[in-house]
C-alpha positions, 0 to 999 in steps of 0.5 A, spaced: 241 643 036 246 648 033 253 648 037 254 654 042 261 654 041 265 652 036 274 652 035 277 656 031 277 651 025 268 650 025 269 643 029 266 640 035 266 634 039 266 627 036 260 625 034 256 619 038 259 613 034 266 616 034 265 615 042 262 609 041 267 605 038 273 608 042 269 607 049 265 601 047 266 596 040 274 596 041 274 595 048 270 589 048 273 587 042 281 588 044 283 593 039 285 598 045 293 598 048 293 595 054 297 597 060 297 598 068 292 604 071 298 606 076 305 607 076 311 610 078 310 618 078 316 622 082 313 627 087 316 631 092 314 634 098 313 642 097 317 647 101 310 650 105 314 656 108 316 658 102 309 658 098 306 662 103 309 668 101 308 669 093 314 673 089 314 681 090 313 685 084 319 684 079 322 677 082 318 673 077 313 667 077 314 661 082 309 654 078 308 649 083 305 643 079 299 640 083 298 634 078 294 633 071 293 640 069 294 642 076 298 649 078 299 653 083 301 660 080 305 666 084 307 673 081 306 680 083 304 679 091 299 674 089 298 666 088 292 663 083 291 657 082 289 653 074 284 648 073 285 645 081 283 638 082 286 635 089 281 630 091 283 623 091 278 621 084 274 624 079 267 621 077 268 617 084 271 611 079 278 614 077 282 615 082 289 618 082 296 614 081 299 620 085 298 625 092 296 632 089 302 636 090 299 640 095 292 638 099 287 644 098 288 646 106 295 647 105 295 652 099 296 659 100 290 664 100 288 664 093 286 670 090 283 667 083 282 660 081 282 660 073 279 654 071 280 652 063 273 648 061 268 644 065 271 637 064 271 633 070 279 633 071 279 640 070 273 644 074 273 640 081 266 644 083 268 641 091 277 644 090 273 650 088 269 651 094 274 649 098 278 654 095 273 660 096 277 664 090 273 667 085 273 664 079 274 667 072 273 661 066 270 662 059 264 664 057 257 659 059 260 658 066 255 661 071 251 656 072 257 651 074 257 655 080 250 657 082 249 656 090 256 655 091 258 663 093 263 664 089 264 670 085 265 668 078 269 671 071 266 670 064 271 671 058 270 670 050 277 668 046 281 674 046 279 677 052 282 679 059 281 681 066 285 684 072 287 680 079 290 685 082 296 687 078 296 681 074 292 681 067 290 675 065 287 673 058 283 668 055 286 665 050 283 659 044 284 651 045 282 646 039 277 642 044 270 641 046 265 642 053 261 637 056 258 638 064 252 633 062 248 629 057 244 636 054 250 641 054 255 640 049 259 646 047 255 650 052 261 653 055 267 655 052 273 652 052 281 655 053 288 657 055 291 662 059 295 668 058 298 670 065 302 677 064 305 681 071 311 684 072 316 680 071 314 675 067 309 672 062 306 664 062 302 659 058 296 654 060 293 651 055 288 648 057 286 642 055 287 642 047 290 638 041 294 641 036 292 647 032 294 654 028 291 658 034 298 657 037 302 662 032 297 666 034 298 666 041 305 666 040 305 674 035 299 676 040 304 675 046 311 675 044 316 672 049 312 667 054 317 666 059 314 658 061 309 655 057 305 650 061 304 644 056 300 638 055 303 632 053 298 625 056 292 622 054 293 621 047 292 614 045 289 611 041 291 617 037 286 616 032 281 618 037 284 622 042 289 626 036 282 631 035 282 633 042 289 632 045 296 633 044 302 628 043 308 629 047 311 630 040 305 635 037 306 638 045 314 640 042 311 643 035 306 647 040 312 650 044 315 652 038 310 655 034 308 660 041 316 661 041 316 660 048 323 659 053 321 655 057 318 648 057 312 645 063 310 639 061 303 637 065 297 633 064 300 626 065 302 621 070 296 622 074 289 621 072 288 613 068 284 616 062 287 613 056 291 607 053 298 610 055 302 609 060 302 613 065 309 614 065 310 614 057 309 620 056 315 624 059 319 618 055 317 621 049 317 628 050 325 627 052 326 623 046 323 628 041 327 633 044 333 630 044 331 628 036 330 636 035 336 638 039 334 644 043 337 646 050 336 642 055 335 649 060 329 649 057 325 643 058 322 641 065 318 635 068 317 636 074 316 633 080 309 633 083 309 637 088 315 640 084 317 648 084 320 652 078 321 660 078 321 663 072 323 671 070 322 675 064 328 675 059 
């Protein structure tokens, strides 16, 4: 049965004995890095007073990192939330090495939940109930939300909505889609391009390294923080098709020409061979190798707090 979406460059998922070998054969045969499921991961407490009252209109954009590809994004008046995952595991099995930045009741009111694709550590069906904002995601999605109540968005690559005086656009990611075991690619996969008043941010989703990050960055010159993956890549030879290094993730911050650096998606679900604390290790190391500004480069707390401004 043919692939309802492809990326960008005609690929799709692994095919079945790719993930057999990865998941299974090297596993029982030892070929697989070992290491700890759990390990230290800075977290602070967020200043809850401060997060209840978003940035006015021409006061920038204020990015708390809840953990993995978790964001609480406040702009013009507004607070959105990307990819919310704040239960204690995912599947029932993998549990989280870290507390979510913030427990779903204690957000502020939420006026959109943006949800990048349907994996399970990015849409958290239970989060988003909680959360009761609506919903804007990639093509596909709807029946995800069927019976839940909430109100549900649906872009094509390049595509974009209004939430409130914030314009949010779709834009492409090198991954894939699977919810079940009949559904590969049913659901369209992406990042985020989120514009206000006074500044301009990245999600990218879950995504290796593509092209399709030049293009993002001439469609939207001046990104004032890109929000960048830098966990779950080893082994690389199987994860490198769907996910990015913390080297690959530096390139990617280069070719959208963005100013700021927010690392994510590390630290906080065991889902690959690495370290959990690696990551950000490597990311330092190779922004030291290409000597850029160290202003520049953020690893947050979870929990952690970062405003940004246009220019």
């Amino acid at each position: 049965m043919p692939l309802r979406f492809k990326n960008l460059d005609g690929t799709g998922p692994q095919p079945f004995s790719t993930v057999f070998k990865w998941a299974v054969a090297d596993k029982l045969s030892g070929r697989r890095r070992k290491s700890p499921d759990h390990a230290p991961v800075p977290h602070v407490s967020p200043d809850l007073a401060l997060l209840t009252t978003p940035p006015a209109p021409g006061e920038g954009a204020r990015l708390t990192w809840l953990g993995h590809a978790s964001w609480l994004v406040q702009l013009d008046g507004i607070s959105l939330v990307i990819d919310p995952v704040l239960r204690d595991a995912i599947n029932v099995v993998i549990r989280r090495n870290v507390p979510p930045g913030i427990p779903t009741h204690q957000l502020p009111p939420i006026t959109a939940s943006l949800v990048s694709h349907n994996h399970y550590d990015h849409l958290d069906l239970p989060t988003l109930v909680d959360i009761r904002a609506p919903i804007v995601t990639g093509l596909g999605h709807a029946p995800v939300f069927r019976g839940s109540g909430l109100a549900v968005t649906e872009l094509d690559w390049w595509h974009s909505t209004r939430v409130g005086p914030v314009t949010v656009h779709f834009v492409p990611s090198q991954h894939w889609s699977r919810r079940g075991l009949n559904d590969a690619n049913d659901m369209l996969w992406g990042g985020f391009v989120i514009e206000g008043s006074s500044a301009r941010l990245y999600h990218s989703g879950d995504t290796a390294w593509f092209e399709g990050f030049h293009d993002i960055g001439q469609r939207f010159p001046r990104i004032d923080a890109a929000m960048l993956p830098i966990g779950a890549y080893d082994p690389e030879w199987f994860m490198s098709r769907q996910h990015m290094n913390p080297e690959e993730a530096v390139r990617a911050f280069e070719a959208l020409r963005a100013r700021d650096f927010l690392a994510m998606h590390w630290g906080t679900f065991k889902l690959t061979d690495e370290p959990l604390d690696e990551p950000p290790r490597r990311l330092d190391a190779e922004w030291t190798r290409r000597d850029l500004p160290r202003q520049h480069l953020h690893v947050l707390p979870v929990g952690g707090t970062l405003t940004v401004h246009s220019g």
